[in-house]
N, C-alpha and C positions, 0 to 999 in steps of 0.2 A: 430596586433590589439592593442586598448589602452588600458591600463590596468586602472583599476578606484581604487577610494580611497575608504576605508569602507562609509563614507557618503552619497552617493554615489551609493551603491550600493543598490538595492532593490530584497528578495529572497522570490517569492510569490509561494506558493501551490497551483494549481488551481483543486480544488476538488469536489464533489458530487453526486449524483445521477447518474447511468447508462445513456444516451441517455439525458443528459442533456444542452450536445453541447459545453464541455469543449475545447476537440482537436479543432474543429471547430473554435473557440474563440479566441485560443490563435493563430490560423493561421491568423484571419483577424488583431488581435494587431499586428501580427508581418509585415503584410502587410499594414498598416495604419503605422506603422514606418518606413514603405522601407528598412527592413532587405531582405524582400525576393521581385525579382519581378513576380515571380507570387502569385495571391491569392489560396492559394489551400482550397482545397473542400476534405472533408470523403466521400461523394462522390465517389468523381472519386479518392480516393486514392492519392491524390498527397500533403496532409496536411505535415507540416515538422518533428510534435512529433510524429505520427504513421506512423511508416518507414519500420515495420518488414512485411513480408509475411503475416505472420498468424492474424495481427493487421488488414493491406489494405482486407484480404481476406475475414474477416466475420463482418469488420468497427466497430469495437469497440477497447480501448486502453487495453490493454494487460501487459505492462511493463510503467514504470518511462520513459518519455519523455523531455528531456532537451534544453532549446532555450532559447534565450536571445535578450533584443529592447534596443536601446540607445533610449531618449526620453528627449527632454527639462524641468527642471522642472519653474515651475512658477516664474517668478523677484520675490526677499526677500522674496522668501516659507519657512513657518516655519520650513520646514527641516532642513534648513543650508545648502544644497546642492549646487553643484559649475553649470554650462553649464548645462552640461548633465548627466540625471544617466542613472544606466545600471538597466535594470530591470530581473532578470533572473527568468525566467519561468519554474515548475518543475509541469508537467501534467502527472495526475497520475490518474489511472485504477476508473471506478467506479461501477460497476455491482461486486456484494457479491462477487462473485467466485474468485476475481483477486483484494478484498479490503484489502488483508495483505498487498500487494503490496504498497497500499498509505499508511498504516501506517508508512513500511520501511522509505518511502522515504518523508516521511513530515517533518521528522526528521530533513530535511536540511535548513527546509523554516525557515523563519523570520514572515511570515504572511501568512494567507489563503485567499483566493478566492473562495470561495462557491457557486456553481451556482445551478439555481434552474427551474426550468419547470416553466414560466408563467402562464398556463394552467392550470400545477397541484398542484405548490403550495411543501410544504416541503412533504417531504418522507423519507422512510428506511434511506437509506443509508446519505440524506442530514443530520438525527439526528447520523447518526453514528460515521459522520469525523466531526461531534461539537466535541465529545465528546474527537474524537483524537485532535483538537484542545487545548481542558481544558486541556487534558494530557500534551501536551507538552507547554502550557500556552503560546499562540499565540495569535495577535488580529487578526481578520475575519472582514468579509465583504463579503454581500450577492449580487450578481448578476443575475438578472432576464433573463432570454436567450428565443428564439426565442419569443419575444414581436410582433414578424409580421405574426406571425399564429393564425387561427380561433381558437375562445373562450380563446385567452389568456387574462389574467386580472388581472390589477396591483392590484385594488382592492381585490380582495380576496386572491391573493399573499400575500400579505400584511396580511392580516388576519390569514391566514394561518400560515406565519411566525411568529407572535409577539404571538399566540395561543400555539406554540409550546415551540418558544424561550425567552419570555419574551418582554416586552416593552419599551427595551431598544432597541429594533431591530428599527431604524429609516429609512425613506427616505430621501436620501439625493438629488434624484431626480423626475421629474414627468414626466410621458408620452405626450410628443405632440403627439396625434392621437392616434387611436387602431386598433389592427389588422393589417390587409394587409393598414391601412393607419397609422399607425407609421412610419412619420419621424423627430424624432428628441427627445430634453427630455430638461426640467428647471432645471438649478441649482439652487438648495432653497437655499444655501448658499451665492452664490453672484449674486441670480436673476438676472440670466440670461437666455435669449434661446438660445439654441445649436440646429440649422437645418441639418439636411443631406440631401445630393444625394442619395436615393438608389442606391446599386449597383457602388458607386462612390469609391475614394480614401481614403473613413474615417474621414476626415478632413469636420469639419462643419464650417457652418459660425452665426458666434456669434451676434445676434438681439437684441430684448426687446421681453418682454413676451408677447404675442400676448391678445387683449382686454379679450377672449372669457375663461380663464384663471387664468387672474393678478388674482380675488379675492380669486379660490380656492389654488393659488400659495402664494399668502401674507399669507393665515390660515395654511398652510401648514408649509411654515417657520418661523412662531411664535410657531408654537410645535413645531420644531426643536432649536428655542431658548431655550424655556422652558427645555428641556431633559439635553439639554448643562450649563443651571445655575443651575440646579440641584446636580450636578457632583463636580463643581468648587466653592466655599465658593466667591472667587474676584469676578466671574463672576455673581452669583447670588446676590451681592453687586449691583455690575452695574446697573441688568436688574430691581432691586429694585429703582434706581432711576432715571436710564433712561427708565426706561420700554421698551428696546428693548438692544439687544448688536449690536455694531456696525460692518460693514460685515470686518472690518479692527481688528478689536479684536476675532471675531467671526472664522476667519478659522484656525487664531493659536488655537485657544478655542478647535474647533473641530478633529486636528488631535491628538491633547492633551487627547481626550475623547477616541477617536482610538485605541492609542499607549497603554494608561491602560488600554484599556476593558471595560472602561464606556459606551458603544453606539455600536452598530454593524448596520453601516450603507449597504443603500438598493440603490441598482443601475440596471440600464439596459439597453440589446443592443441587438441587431438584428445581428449575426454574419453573416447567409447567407445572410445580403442585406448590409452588413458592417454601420451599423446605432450605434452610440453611442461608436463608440471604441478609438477615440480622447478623448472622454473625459474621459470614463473609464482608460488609458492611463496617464492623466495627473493628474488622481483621485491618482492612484501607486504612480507618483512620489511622490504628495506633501505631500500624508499622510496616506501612510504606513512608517513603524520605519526601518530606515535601522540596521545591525547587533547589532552595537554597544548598541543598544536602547532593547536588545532582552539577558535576563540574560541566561547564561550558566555556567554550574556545569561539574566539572570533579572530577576522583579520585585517588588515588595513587594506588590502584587497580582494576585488570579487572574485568568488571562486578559488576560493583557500587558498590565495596566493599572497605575499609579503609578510611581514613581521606578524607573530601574535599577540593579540589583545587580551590585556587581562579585563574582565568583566563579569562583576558576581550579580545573582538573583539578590539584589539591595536596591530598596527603595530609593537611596541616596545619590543612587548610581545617576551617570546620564540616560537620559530617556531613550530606549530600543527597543524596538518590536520585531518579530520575524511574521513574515506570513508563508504560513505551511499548506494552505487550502485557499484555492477560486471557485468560486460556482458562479455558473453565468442563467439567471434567470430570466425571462424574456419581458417579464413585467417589471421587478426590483431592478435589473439589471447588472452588474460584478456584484458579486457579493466576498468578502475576503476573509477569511478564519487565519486568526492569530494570535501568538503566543508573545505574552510582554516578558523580557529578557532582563530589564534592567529599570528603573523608574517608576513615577508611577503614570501613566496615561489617564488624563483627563478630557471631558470633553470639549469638545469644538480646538483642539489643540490643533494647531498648524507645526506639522513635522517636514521633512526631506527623505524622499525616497533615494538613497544614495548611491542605488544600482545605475541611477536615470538623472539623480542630480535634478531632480524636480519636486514641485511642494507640496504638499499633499494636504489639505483638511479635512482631521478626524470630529466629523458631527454626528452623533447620537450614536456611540461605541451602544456597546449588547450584547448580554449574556446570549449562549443558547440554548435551547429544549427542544433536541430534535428542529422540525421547522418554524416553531417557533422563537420568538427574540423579545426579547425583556432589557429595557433599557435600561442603563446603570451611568452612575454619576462618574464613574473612576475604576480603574484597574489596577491594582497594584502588580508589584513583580511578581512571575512563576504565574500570572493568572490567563486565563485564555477568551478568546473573544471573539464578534463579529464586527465589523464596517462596511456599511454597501456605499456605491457607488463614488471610489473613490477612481480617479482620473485613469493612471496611469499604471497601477501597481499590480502587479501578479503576484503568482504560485515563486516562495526561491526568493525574494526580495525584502533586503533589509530597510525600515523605516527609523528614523530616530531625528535626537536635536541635530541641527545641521552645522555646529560647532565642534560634535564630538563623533565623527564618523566611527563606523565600523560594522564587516561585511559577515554574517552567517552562514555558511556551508550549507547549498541544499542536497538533500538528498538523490544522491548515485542510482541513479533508477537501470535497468537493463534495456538493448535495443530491442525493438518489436519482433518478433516471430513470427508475423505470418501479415501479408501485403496483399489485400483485393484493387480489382482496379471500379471504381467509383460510375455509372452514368447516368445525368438526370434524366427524369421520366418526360419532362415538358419543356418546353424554352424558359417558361416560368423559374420553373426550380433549377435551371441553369443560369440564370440570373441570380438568385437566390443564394446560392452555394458558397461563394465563397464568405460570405459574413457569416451564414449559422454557423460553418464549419470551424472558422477561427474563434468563436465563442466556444465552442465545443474544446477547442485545442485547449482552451487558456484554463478550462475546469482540469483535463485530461493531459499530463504531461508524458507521459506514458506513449500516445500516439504522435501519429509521423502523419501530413497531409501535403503530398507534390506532387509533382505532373510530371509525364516522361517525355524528355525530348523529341527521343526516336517517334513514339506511339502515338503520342500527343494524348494520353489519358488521365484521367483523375485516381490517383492512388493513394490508397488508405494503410498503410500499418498499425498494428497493433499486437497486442499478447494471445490474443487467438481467434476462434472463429464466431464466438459469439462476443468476445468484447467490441466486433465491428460489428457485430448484428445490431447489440445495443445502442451503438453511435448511429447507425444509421435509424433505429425505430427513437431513439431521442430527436433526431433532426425531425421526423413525420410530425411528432407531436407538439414540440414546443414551435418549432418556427413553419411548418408544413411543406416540408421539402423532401421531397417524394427520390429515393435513387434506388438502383440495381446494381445488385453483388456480382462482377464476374470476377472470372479469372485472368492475371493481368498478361497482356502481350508477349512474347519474346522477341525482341528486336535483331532478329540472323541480320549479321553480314555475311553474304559469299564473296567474293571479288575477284576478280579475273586480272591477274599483273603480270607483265613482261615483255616482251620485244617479240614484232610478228615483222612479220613478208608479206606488206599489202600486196594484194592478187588486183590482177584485171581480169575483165571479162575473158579475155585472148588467151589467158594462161591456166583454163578451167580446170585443165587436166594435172597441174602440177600439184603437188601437197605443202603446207606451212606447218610450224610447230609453235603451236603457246603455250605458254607457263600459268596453272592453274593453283590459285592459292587455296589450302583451305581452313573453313573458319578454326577461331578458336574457342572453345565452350566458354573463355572467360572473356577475353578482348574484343573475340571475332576473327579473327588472323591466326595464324601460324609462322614460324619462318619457314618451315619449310615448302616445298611446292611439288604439286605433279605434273607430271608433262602428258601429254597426249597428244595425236595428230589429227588435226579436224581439216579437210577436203575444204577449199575454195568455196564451191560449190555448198556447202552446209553454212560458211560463213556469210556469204553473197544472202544466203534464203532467210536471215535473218533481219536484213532491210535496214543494213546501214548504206548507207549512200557513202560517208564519210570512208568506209573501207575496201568498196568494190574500184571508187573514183579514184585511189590514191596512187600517185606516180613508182612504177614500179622501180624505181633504182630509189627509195626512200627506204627507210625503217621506222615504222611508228611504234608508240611507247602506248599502251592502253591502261586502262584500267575501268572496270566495269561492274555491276552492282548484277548480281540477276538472282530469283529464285531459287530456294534451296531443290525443289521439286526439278527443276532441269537440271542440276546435277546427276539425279537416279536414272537419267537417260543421254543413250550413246548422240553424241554430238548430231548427227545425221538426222535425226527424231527430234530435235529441239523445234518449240513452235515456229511458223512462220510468220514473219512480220515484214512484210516487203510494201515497200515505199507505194 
């Protein structure tokens, strides 16, 4: 395969809302490039980024999905890009349960792709990965998805969005048609109509604005001038004395607004009828930033700690890699998804994992396509990739020359929400456990796996109830280790502390006093205490030897563990336990 220059290369996060037709999306891009020749459908399971079992089984993305489109960019695009760029596609999880997931792995991107329910307009989760966007100071770009279903509506889409996000949120396109009769969309930028075939190859054919149109199209893209001189001091010169900017100054103008975050432009496609994904396509190449265009910090210590490193997306650089993704396959074995930061990486290259200060050799680097892998001779900077079974290296772990250290920030994931306690079904699969599960962990950073001292159980965390349902039906299938979901123990202390008046048998009739601790819902203890008077006689029937036998001119010091359930009952009633 050919390997591409950082210019070159394009690293989009395609992110959002649950059920907003991501996977979907990026199958028809990749099928409107003739990467794959089938168009696959979530559907029928045959999409290229949701490959796993458990993904096809319940049709939603599960894990970081990896693909990549070569795609022409525009003669003289303000990118500076040569033929063709690569555009790599990193589709990631969107429903709460499975969104540390996209935090992980956005890490890699260069720009977002935000998709949004035309229907409904922004939500949950569409404001969540803004925010992971601001974190990691990426520019975005909103896409409208299924435009061919009932009561979709760019209009209140639109409202929706600029409500939420500000008005800087533009369209950079308009709907030909609505509903089940959308085909096709205006570019406001260089007015024009883009028609499609339903159902066809992707590929539209390029008109003039239909009469029915032109006016709300020309108002249209005069507030899109207006947003764009706003931004630029030259440009609002211009439109000061031409009163309009010209479409030949105007689309360098615009990925210029892009690239810093001035504008977050509005686009849309129709994946199941393949409606708008040429253009959305050609949108990536010419004005999204490729790596170099996209600052990166590093540090002379792990975990964002000591001096900062200056280090650009330059071939010339010393050699750095980050790796953003683990998957642990039971046949290939680790498998590592990784982003080159700096150099060029070539193969059979012996680098330094400098988290671990051990050596690593990179043999037969490879592109990805979904789960498939295409070997490549060389990686340049900004480009992405896979490695199987290298030694030592995980998820969060910087690689590079071992002359020129330096450490890459992983991503800030949040702590789990919800803890099952774990038990295998066989002795088998309790032999078993703890290796599937630590492969399981080193895919899955997100999760928590530890035992409780108190309980002595197996305990699971995670982000919710089916993210452990998942980990547990992954364990059944890849390595056959069978467990049961309960709910996990609470470990009561009660304890009984204080100074009593051993009794003898002789002295049955006299009464003692002890001090009753009681627990604390956090520690187990309290400082404070209750007193009560419990008879000889109640004490004796309880079958300490050590308390009936004790010389009565003594004071003994106790302390004692007993059910919470003998608390609710008067001292006298407590069970017997007599030697």
């Amino acid at each position: 395969m050919k390997s591409y220059l950082t210019r070159d290369i394009r690293n989009v996060g395609i992110v959002g809302h649950g059920g907003t037709g991501k996977t979907q999306l990026v199958s028809s891009l990749l099928f409107t490039a003739g990467m794959t020749t089938r168009w696959g459908k979530v559907a029928e399971g045959s999409t290229s980024t949701d490959w796993d079992e458990e993904e096809i089984a319940r049709k939603i993305s599960i894990q970081t999905g990896l693909a990549h489109a070569e795609w022409p960019a525009t003669p003289a695009s303000p990118s500076g890009s040569s033929d063709k760029v690569k555009i790599n596609f990193i589709d990631l999880p969107g429903y709460s349960t499975f969104i540390t997931e996209a935090k992980a792995s956005l890490i890699a991107a260069d720009a977002a792709l935000i998709t949004v329910d035309a229907h409904v307009g922004s939500q949950v989760t569409t404001e969540k990965v803004w925010d992971y966007c601001t974190e990691y100071d990426i520019p975005r770009a909103f896409v409208l998805t299924w435009m061919d279903r009932e009561l979709s509506s760019f209009e209140r889409s639109m409202e929706s969005l600029q409500e939420v996000f500000g008005r800087n949120v533009v369209s950079l396109q308009m709907p030909i048609g609505s509903e089940k009769g959308f085909r096709g969309v205006i570019d406001l930028v260089a007015m024009k109509a883009h028609i499609y075939k339903p159902d066809g190859d992707g590929k539209p054919s390029i008109e003039e604005i239909p009469a029915a149109l032109a006016d709300e199209a020309k108002e249209a893209h005069e507030k899109l001038v207006e947003m764009i001189a706003e931004g630029d001091d030259e440009m609002m010169e211009e439109f000061f004395r031409e009163g309009t900017i010209p479409i030949h100054d105007l689309i360098p103008a615009v990925r210029k607004a892009i690239v810093a975050e001035k504008i977050f432009p509005v686009l849309m496609t129709s994946a199941l009828h393949n409606i708008g994904t040429a253009s959305l396509l050609t949108f990536l190449a010419d004005a999204f930033p490729h790596p170099d265009e996209h600052a990166q910090v590093g540090f002379k210590e792990p975990g964002g700690k000591g001096d900062r490193v200056e280090r650009k997306y330059d071939d010339s650089q010393p050699l750095s890699l980050f790796v953003f993704k683990t998957l642990s396959d039971p046949f290939t074995g680790r498998i590592n998804y990784f982003k080159v930061k700096s150099g060029v990486l070539k193969n059979d290259a012996t680098l330094t994992n400098y988290n671990r200060n051990l050596p690593e050799r990179f043999q037969h680097i490879q592109a990805v396509q979904g789960k498939q892998f295409t070997e490549v001779g060389e990686l340049h900077a900004g480009d992405i990739g896979a490695i199987a079974k290298l030694k030592e290296t995980t998820t969060g772990e910087t690689v590079g020359d071992k002359a020129s250290p330096i450490y890459y920030s992983p991503a800030q994931l949040p702590e789990p929400s919800i803890t099952f306690a774990i038990e295998p079904k066989t002795r088998a699969d309790e032999d078993k456990i703890g290796v599937s599960i630590h492969k399981i962990l080193e895919e899955d950073p997100a999760l928590r796996f530890s035992r409780d001292p108190q309980t002595k159980e197996f305990l699971l965390a995670g982000s919710g109830q089916q993210h452990i349902e998942v980990v547990v039906a992954k364990l059944h299938k890849r390595y056959h280790v069978d467990l049961t979901l309960k709910p996990p123990k609470v470990a009561y202390r009660e304890t009984i502390r204080g100074k009593a008046d051993p009794s003898s048998a002789a002295r049955a009739s006299s009464s003692s006093t002890m001090s009753l601790a009681a627990p604390s819902p956090r520690t187990g203890f309290l400082p404070s205490k209750k007193e009560f008077v419990m008879r000889p006689r109640a004490a004796s029937s309880l079958g300490f030897p050590w308390w009936t036998s004790a010389p009565s001119s003594t004071t003994a010091s106790i302390t004692m563990s007993i059910p919470r359930t003998w608390l609710s009952k008067s001292p006298a009633r407590w069970p017997s336990r007599k030697p």
